[in-house]
Structure formats: C-alpha cells, structure tokens
VEXMIKOL-480457 format. One record per residue (C-alpha): x, y, z; residue in three letters. Coordinates in steps of 0.25 Angstrom, whole numbers, padded with zeros to 4 digits, always signed. Layout:
XYZALA
...
END
This chain:
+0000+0000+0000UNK
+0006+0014-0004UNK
+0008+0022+0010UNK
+0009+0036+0002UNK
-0003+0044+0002UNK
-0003+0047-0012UNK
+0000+0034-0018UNK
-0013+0028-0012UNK
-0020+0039-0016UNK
-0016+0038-0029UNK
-0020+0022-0028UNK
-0034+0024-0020UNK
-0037+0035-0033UNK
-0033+0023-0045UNK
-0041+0014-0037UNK
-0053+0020-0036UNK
-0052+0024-0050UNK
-0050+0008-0055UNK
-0062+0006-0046UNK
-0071+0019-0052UNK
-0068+0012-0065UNK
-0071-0002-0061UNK
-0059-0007-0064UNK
-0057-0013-0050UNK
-0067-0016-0038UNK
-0055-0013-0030UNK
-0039-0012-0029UNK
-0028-0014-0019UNK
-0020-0001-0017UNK
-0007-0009-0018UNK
-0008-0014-0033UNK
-0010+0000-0037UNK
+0005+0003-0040UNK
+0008+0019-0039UNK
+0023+0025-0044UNK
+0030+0036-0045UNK
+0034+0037-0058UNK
+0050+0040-0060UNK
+0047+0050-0071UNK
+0040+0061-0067UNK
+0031+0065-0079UNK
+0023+0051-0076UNK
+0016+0057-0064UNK
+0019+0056-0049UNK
+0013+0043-0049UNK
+0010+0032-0057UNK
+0001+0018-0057UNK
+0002+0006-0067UNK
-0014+0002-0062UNK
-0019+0002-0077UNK
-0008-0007-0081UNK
-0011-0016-0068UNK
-0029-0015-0071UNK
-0024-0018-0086UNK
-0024-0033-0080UNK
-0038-0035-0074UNK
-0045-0026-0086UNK
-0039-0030-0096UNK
-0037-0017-0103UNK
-0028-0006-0107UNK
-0019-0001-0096UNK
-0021+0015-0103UNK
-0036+0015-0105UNK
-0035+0010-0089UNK
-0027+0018-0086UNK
-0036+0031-0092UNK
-0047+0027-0085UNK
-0040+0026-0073UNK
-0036+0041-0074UNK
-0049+0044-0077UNK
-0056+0040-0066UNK
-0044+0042-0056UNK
-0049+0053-0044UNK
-0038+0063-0047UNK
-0043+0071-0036UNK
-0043+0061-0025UNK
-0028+0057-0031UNK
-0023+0070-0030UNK
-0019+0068-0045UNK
-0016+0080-0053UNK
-0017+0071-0066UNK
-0016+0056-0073UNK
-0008+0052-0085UNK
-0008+0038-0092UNK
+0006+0034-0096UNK
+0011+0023-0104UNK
+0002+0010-0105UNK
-0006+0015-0093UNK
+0001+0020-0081UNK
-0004+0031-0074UNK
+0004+0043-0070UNK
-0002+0052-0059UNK
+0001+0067-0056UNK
-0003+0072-0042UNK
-0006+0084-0037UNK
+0006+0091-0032UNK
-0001+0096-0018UNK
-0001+0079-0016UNK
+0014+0076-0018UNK
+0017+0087-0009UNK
+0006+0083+0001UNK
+0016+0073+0005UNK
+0025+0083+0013UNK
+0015+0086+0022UNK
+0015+0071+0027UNK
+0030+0069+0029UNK
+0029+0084+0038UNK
+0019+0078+0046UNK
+0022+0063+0047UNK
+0037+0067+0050UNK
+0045+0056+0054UNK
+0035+0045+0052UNK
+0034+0048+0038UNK
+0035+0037+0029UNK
+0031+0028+0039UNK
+0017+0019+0035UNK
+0009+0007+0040UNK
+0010-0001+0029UNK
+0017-0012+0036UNK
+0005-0012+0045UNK
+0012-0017+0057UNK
+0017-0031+0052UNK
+0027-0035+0062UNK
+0040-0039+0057UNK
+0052-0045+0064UNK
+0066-0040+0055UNK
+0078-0047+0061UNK
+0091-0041+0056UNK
+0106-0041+0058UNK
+0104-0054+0069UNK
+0118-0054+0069UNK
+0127-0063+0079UNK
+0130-0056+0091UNK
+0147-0060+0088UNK
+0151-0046+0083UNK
+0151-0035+0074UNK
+0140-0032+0064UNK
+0146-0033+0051UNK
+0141-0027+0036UNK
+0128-0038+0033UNK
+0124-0034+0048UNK
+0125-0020+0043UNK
+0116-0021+0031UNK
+0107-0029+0039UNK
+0106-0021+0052UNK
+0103-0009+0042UNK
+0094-0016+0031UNK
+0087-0022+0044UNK
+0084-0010+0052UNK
+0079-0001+0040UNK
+0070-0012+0037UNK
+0063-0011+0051UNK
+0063+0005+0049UNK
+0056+0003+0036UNK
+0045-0008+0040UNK
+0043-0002+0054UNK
+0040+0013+0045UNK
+0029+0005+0036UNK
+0021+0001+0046UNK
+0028-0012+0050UNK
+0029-0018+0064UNK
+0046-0023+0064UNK
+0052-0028+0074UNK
+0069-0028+0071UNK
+0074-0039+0076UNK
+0090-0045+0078UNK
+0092-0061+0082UNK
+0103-0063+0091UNK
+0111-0075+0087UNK
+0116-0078+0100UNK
+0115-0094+0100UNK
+0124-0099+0089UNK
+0139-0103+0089UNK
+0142-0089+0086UNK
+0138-0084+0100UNK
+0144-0096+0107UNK
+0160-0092+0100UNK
+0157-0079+0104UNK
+0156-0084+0118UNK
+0166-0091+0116UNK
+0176-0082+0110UNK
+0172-0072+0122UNK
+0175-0083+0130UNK
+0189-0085+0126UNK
+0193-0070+0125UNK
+0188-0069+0139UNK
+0198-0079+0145UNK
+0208-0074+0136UNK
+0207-0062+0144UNK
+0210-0070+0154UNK
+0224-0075+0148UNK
+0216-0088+0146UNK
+0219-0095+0132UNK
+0206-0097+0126UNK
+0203-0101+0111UNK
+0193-0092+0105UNK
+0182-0102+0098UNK
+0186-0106+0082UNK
+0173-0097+0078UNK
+0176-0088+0088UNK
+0176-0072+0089UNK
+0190-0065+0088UNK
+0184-0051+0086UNK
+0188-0040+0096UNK
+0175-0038+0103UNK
+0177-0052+0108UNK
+0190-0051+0116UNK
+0182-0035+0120UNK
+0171-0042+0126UNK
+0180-0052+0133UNK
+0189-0041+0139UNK
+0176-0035+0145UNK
+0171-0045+0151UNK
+0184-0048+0159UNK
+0182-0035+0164UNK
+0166-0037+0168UNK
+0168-0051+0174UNK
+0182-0053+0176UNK
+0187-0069+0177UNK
+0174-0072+0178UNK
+0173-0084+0167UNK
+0189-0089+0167UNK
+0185-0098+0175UNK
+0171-0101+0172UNK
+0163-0114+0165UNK
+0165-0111+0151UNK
+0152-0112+0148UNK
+0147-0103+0157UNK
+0158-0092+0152UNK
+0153-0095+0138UNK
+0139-0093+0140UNK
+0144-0081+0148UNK
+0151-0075+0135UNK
+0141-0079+0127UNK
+0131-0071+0132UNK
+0142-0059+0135UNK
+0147-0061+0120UNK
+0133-0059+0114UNK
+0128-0048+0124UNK
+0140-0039+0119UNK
+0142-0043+0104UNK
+0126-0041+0105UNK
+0127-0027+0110UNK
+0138-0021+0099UNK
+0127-0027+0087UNK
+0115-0018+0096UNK
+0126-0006+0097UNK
+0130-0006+0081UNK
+0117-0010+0078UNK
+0111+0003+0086UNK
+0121+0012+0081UNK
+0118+0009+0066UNK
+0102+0012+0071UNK
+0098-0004+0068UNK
+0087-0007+0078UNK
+0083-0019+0083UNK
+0071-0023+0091UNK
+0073-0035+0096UNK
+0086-0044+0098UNK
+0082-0059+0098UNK
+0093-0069+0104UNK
+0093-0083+0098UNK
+0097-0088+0113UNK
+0083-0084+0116UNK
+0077-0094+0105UNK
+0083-0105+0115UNK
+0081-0097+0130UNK
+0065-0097+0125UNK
+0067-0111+0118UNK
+0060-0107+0104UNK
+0069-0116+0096UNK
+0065-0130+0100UNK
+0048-0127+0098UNK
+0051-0121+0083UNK
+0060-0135+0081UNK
+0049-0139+0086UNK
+0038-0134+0076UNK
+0044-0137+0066UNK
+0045-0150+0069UNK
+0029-0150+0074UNK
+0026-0145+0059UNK
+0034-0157+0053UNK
+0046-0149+0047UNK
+0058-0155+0053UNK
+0064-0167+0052UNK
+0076-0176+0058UNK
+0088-0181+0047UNK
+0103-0183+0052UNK
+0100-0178+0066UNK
+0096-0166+0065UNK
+0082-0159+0064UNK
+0079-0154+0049UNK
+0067-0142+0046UNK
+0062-0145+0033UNK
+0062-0132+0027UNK
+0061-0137+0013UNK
+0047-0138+0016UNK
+0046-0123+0017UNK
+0055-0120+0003UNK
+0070-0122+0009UNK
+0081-0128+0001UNK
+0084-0138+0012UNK
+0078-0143+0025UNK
+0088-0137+0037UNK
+0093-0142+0050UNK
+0085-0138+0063UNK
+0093-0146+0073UNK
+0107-0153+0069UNK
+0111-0166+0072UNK
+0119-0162+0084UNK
+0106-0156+0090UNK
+0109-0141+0087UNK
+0101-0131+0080UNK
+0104-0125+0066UNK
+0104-0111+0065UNK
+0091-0111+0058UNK
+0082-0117+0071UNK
+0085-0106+0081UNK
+0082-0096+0068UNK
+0068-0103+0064UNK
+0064-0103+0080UNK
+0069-0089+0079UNK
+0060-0082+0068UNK
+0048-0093+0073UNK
+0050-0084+0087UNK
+0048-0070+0078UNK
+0036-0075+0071UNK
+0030-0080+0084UNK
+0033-0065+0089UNK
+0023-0060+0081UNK
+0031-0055+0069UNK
+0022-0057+0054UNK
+0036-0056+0047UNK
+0050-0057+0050UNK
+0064-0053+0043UNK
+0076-0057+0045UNK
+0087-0050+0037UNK
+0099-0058+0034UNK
+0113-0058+0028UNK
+0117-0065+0015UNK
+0119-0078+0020UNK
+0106-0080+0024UNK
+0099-0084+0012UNK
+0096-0101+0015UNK
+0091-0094+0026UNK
+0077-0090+0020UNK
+0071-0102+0017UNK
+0074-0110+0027UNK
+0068-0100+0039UNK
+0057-0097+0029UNK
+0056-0113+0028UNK
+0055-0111+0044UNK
+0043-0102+0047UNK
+0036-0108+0038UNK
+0037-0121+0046UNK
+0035-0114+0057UNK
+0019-0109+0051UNK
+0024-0096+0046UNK
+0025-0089+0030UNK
+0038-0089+0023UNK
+0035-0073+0020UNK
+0034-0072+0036UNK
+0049-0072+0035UNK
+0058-0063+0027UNK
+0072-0065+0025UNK
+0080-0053+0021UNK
+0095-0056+0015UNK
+0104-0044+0018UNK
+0116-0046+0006UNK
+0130-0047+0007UNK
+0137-0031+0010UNK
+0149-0027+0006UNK
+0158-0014+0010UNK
+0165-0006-0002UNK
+0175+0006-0001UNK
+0181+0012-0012UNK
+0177-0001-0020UNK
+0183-0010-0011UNK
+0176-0019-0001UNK
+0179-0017+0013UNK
+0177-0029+0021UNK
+0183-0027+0032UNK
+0180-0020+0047UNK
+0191-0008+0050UNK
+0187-0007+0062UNK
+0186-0024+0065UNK
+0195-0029+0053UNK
+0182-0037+0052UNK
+0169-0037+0043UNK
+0164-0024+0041UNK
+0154-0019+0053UNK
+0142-0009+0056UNK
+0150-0002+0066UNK
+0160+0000+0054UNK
+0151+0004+0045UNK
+0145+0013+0056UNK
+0158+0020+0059UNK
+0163+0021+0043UNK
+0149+0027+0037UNK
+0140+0029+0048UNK
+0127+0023+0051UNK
+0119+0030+0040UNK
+0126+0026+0029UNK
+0127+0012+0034UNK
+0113+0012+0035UNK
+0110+0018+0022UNK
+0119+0011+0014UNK
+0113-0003+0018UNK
+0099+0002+0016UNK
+0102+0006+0004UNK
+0104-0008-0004UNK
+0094-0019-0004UNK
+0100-0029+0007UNK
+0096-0040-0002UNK
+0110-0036-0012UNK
+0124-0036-0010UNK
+0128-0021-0006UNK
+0143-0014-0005UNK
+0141-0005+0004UNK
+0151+0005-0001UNK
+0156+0014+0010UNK
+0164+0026+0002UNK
+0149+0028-0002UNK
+0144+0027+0011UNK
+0152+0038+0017UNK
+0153+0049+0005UNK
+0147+0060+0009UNK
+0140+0061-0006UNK
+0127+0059-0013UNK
+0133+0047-0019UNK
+0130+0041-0005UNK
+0116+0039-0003UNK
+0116+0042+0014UNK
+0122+0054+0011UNK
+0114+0059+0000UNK
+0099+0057+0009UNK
+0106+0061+0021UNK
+0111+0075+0014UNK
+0098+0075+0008UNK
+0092+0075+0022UNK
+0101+0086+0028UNK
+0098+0093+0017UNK
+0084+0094+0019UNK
+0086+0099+0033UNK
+0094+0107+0029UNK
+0084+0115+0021UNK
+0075+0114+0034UNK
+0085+0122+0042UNK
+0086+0131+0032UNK
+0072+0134+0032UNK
+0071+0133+0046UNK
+0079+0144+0046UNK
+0073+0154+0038UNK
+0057+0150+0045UNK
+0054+0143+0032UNK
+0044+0130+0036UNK
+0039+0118+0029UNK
+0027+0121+0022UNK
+0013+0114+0023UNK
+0008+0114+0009UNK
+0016+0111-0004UNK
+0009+0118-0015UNK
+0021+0123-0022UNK
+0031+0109-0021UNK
+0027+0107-0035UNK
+0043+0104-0040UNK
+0045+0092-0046UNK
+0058+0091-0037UNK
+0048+0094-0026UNK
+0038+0084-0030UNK
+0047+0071-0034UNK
+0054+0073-0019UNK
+0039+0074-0013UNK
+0034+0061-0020UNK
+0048+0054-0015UNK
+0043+0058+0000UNK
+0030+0053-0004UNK
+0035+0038-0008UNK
+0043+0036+0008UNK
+0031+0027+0014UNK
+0031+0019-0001UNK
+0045+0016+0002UNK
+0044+0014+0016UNK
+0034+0003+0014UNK
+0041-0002+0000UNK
+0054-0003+0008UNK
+0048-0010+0022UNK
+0039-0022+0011UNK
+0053-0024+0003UNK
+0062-0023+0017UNK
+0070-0013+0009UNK
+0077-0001+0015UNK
+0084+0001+0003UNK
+0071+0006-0004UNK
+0072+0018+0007UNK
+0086+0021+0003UNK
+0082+0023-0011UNK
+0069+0031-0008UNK
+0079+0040+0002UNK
+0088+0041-0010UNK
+0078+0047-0019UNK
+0072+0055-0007UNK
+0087+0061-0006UNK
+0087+0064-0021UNK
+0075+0070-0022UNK
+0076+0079-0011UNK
+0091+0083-0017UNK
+0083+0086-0030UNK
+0073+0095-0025UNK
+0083+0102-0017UNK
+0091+0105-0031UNK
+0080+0110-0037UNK
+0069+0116-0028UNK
+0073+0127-0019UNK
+0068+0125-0003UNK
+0072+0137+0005UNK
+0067+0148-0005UNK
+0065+0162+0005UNK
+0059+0168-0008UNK
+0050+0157-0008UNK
+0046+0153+0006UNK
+0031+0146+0003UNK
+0039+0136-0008UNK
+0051+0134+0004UNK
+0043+0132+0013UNK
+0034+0120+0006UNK
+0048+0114-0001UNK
+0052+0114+0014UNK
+0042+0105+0018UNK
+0046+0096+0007UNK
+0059+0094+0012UNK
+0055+0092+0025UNK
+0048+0081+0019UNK
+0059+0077+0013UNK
+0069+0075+0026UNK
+0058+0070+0035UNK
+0056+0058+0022UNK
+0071+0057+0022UNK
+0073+0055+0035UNK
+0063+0045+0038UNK
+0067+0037+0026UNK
+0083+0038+0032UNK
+0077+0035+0044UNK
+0071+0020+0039UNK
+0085+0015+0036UNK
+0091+0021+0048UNK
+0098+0034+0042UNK
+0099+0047+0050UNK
+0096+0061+0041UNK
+0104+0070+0046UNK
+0101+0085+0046UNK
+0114+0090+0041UNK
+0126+0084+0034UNK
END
C-alpha cells in the first residue's frame, strides 16, 4: 500500500474511474502501480493501469486508457491535467499548491517523518552479528552489525514490532579453549609452566585478562581442582570478551535488545524436548549411532546429525532448539543475518521448523557477503593496531563511525564489497557521507542565515513553482515509499540511494534558486521552509542507517 498522501489519492481517483465506467466492481489499491517518470515532460506521475485492464477487456490499451481520462475526478486528484503516451500509459500533472503541500507535513510531523504503520506491528525477531565471545570483532562482523541495526531502524520506522537480538555462543569448544588459555596465562603468571590448548587464544587480551585477575584474586586457583578453576575462567573469559563486543558495539551505535546465552538452552533444559519433538513427529531416525533428523523430508540436500555416535550434539541441535524458543516467544517472523559461510545452513534450519509445525517463509535467512578492504588499489588485510584481521575498532578509529556505517549500508550485503578506505575518508563529493553530510550543514547553514536577518519559514508555497524546487519537493515526498520498500526488501542500501538523490537534489536547487533573497522576502521565506524540509527528510533518513548530520562541516 503507498503510504504517500498523494500516490493513494491519485490511485483512489483511477479506481473510482475504472469502477464509473464498469470496467471493474472493485480493485486493490496495490495493483494500481504509480511512478514517477525519469523525464520530466511525462508528468509528475504515471500509471500502466490501461496496459494491466487490456487483459481482463480484451481491448485496446489507448482507447482505455481515454476513457480513463475522461472519467477521471480531476478535482478530487488534485490533477491539473492528463496526457495519453505511447500505447497507453497515463501521465498525470498535479497542481502545484499539492507538490508543495508536502512541506507543510514534514514542518509538522518533524522527527517522525517518514515513519508509517504499514508494518502493522508484526513482531520480528533480527538476530545479527552473534559472534563468539573470544575476541575482536572483525570486517564480516562490521558489515553485519551495520546492515543488521539499520535494518531494525528501518522495519521499527514502518510500522514494524523488532525486536534486535545477539545469540551468545558460549557452549562450544571455543568457549571451553578460552577458558582454558586463560587458564594457563594465569599460572603463567605464577612462574608456573603451562601449555596453552592446541586451539588456544594467543592474543594479548588474554594474557590482559590474566594479569587482572591475579591482582583481583591473587593465588586464589594455583592450587585449586582444575575443574573448578576452568569453570572459573570460563565464566571470567566470556564476562569480559563479552563486555568489549557490547562496548564496540555501543560506540559504533549498534543496538541490541536482548542478549541470549546458548548456556541457558541447557540451564532451562529446552534442548532434549525439541530432540524430542522431533522424534514424537517421526523425523528422526538411528543409523551408525548416532541420531539423524530427516531433513530431506523438508527439501535439504541430505539428512543431518542430531546427536553423534559418541553422544554429543552437532551444532545444529542447540541452534533448532534455539529458534524453536524465538517462535515459542511469540515472534511471527524471524531473521538471522549470517556470514558467507552459511549457505548449507538455510535449508537445513528451514527443514527444521517446518518439522517443528511452523512455514518455511516464517524464517529468513539473510547471507552477508564476503568484504574486502582496499587503499590505493591495494587490499589491506591486516589489523595496525593488532597485526591481525582487520576490526571495528580500527575501522572506528581510521574513518570514524559515519563513514563505516554509511559505506556498508551503501551495498546490497548480499554482494561481495571492497570497502575502499581512501574513498572513505576524502573530504570530497566523490564520497557519498561526505556529499549528504555537507549537503545537511548546508542546509543549516541557510537557517542560521536567516535566523539572523528575522526571516522564518513560511506556511503556504504559492510561489515554489521551479522546477528545481519542485523535483526536490516530490524526492521528500517519496521517503515513506522508501521507508516501506527498504523494510519489505531488508534493504538499507535503497536508503543510501534515496539519501544520495535527496543530496543531489537539494545541491541543484541551491545552484540555481536563490533562498536568502532581502529584496525578496515573501519568496525567501517559502524557499526556506522548503529547505527546512529538506534537512528534517535528511536527517531522518541519515538517522535510519545510523549516521549523524551535523550542523557544520
């Protein structure tokens, strides 16, 4: 459903003329398709609706399409006039006083501009990032921390219930040879020879954690049973490798509502029932030993292990238990956004609620694509701060949280991206956080300006009538379109590009239409209010990807 004012007026008027001339008893809003034509002399808008009636009359799209115009309610469609182009399409002028009436609505709507009900308060679970808690977030983490909250902004501003979520992975073997390498850096602090595990942890924030807990306990677990020290560390390891992901995370303005510990799966015993389903529904089966679920049931390329032969859990069990729990909390949809290595993973968990008595489209599983980093044409790989991968925190300190952000929203996550940081941090209009951003100062700017000499936004826009004016009008018009668009598709990337136009745009008017005119006041005034617009649409659409607009640059 179009959430802009004029687009459903424009469809409730071809409706009502289809139904006038008994084309149709009645017809869904949504199948009426509206445009905005890229060339200008087509109108401000445009339908295909006598191409799509061609099919049920069985008659020419042009002479359907004259009636159309004919029995259209200009009045009531704000329509200055109709033209028929090319085998039927019909291009519509509006009024001006309608194009500008939009002003008005971003004045009084303010920061909640662009925001719609359209999602109608389906409740979404987005889990994202879910990385273990045994170091630094890296690049992937990065792209998905960034993809995942801009996503939550998006859905939550069209009218969806979300609910951000990050899965602890603090069960596995990677937990247990964090323990365990905090374990030996302890007594090594001790003068005490200890081997760190063959999988072990050899970063510095290990042997850091060590030293303090010398200093906080002292000799305390020297001497200790070694599987009380372990369970000690492990807990001690996770705390604070899980505290630096909730600090980075924080300061590159990712927000998380909930924080789910897989340990908990086990401390509120939900594993075993969900075995247990599934073996209750007939979809599991015993072969060399171990426990089979027969996914291939459900479309997978091959059944999978539940339980191995040695009695332990694959990594999928915990998981299926896992996103039975968020459905059982209520959620109608859930997400999980992934890294490129997750691909066999789709089927196999769709395979999986479906077993459990849930649909397949219940669950979506979003692939976040390999990043790479490029300077000067080069790939840079490695971490100057860490000698490892490259992290947020780098990223955070090389180019600053805004151009992370915006650089990552800027790409579909579903391909590859080199990420190139020269770009990144020119102060230039070739980069694109730069050119929205300067186009934002700009615009306050003008409102200091005016502030200045008493001039204030006007309330009526009689004489906006500039093309320049106009095309920049219709662009603020479109935010809820993209708002929705962007939240169906999971796309911040469609927000970057409406952001870049909205730049563009704004940047064009400026050029060619004079705003602080003394000589002119009445005309200052109204082209005031339409940059006012303007920054309050920019900033609310920098703000859904996590970008700040700053006032001066």
């Amino acid at each position: 459903m179009a959430v802009n004012k004029i687009e459903l007026s424009l469809k409730k008027v071809l409706r009502q003329a289809m139904i006038k001339l008994e084309y149709v008893e009645d017809y869904d809003l949504e199948r009426i398709v509206i445009e905005v034509p890229k060339d200008k002399t087509h109108g401000d808008y445009s339908t295909n609706i006598a191409m799509q009636l061609t099919k049920i009359l069985r008659r020419n799209p042009r002479e359907i399409a004259q009636n159309i115009v004919d029995a259209i309610d200009k009045e009531a469609g704000h329509i200055d006039h109709v033209e028929i182009a090319g085998p039927g399409f019909i291009n519509l002028f509006l009024k001006k006083d309608v194009m500008t009436s939009i002003i008005k609505e971003v004045l009084d709507e303010n920061e909640n501009y662009g925001k719609s009900d359209f999602g109608q308060g389906i409740k979404y679970n987005i889990e994202y990032v879910s990385a273990n808690p045994t170091g630094d977030l890296h690049l992937g983490h990065a792209r998905g921390a960034a993809n995942g909250d801009s996503i939550c902004r998006i859905m939550k501003a069209a009218g969806y219930d979300v609910t951000a979520e990050y899965y602890i992975n603090d069960a596995g073997n990677q937990i247990t040879n964090l323990a365990l390498s905090l374990y030996a850096r302890y007594l090594q602090e001790f003068q005490i020879d200890r081997e760190l595990p063959e999988d072990g942890y050899h970063g510095q924030d290990v042997i850091d954690i060590a030293k303090g807990i010398k200093e906080t306990i002292g000799d305390q677990f020297v001497n200790a049973d070694e599987k009380e020290a372990i369970a000690y560390f492990r807990n001690v390891g996770t705390q604070f490798e899980l505290q630096k992901i909730k600090d980075i995370l924080k300061e590159f303005r990712v927000q998380h509502d909930v924080w789910f510990s897989e340990t908990s799966l086990y401390d509120e015993n939900k594993v075993v029932p969900t075995i247990q389903k599934l073996k209750d529904k007939g979809y599991t089966y015993e072969s060399e030993g171990a426990l089979w679920f027969k996914s291939t049931e459900f479309g997978d390329d091959k059944d999978r292990v539940l339980i191995k032969s040695d009695g332990s859990y694959t990594y999928l069990t915990p998981d299926i238990a896992y996103h039975l729990n968020k459905l059982d909390r209520g959620y109608e949809y859930l997400v999980d956004l992934l890294g490129a290595d997750h691909h066999g993973y789709i089927a196999r968990m769709k395979a999986a609620i479906q077993a459990l008595g849930y649909n397949a489209d219940q669950l979506n599983i979003d692939i976040m694509q390999m990043v790479r980093m490029v300077e000067n044409g080069e790939v840079v790989k490695m971490s100057k701060r860490t000698g490892n991968a490259v992290t947020i925190k780098d990223l955070i300190d090389d180019i600053g949280v805004d151009a992370t952000r915006y650089f990552f929203a800027s790409k579909s996550s579903s391909s590859p991206f080199d990420f190139d940081l020269g770009l990144a941090k020119s102060k230039s209009n070739d980069n694109p956080v730069y050119y929205a951003q300067y186009a934002h100062a700009r615009m306050c700017s003008i409102e200091k300006q005016a502030l200045n000499i008493g001039l204030t936004p006007a309330t009526h826009y009689e004489m906006l009538t500039h093309i320049k004016e106009i095309e920049l009008v219709k662009h603020i018009n479109e935010l809820r379109n993209e708002v929705v668009e962007s939240a169906k598709l999971r796309a911040p990337h469609k927000m970057t590009n409406y952001i870049q136009k909205l730049a563009q745009l704004f940047h064009s008017f400026y050029n060619e239409c004079y705003v602080i005119d003394e000589e002119n006041r009445e005309l200052s005034s109204q082209r005031l209010a339409l940059v006012k617009a303007t920054q309050i649409t920019l900033k609310n659409a920098l703000n859904l990807i996590g970008v700040s607009a700053p006032e001066k640059m």
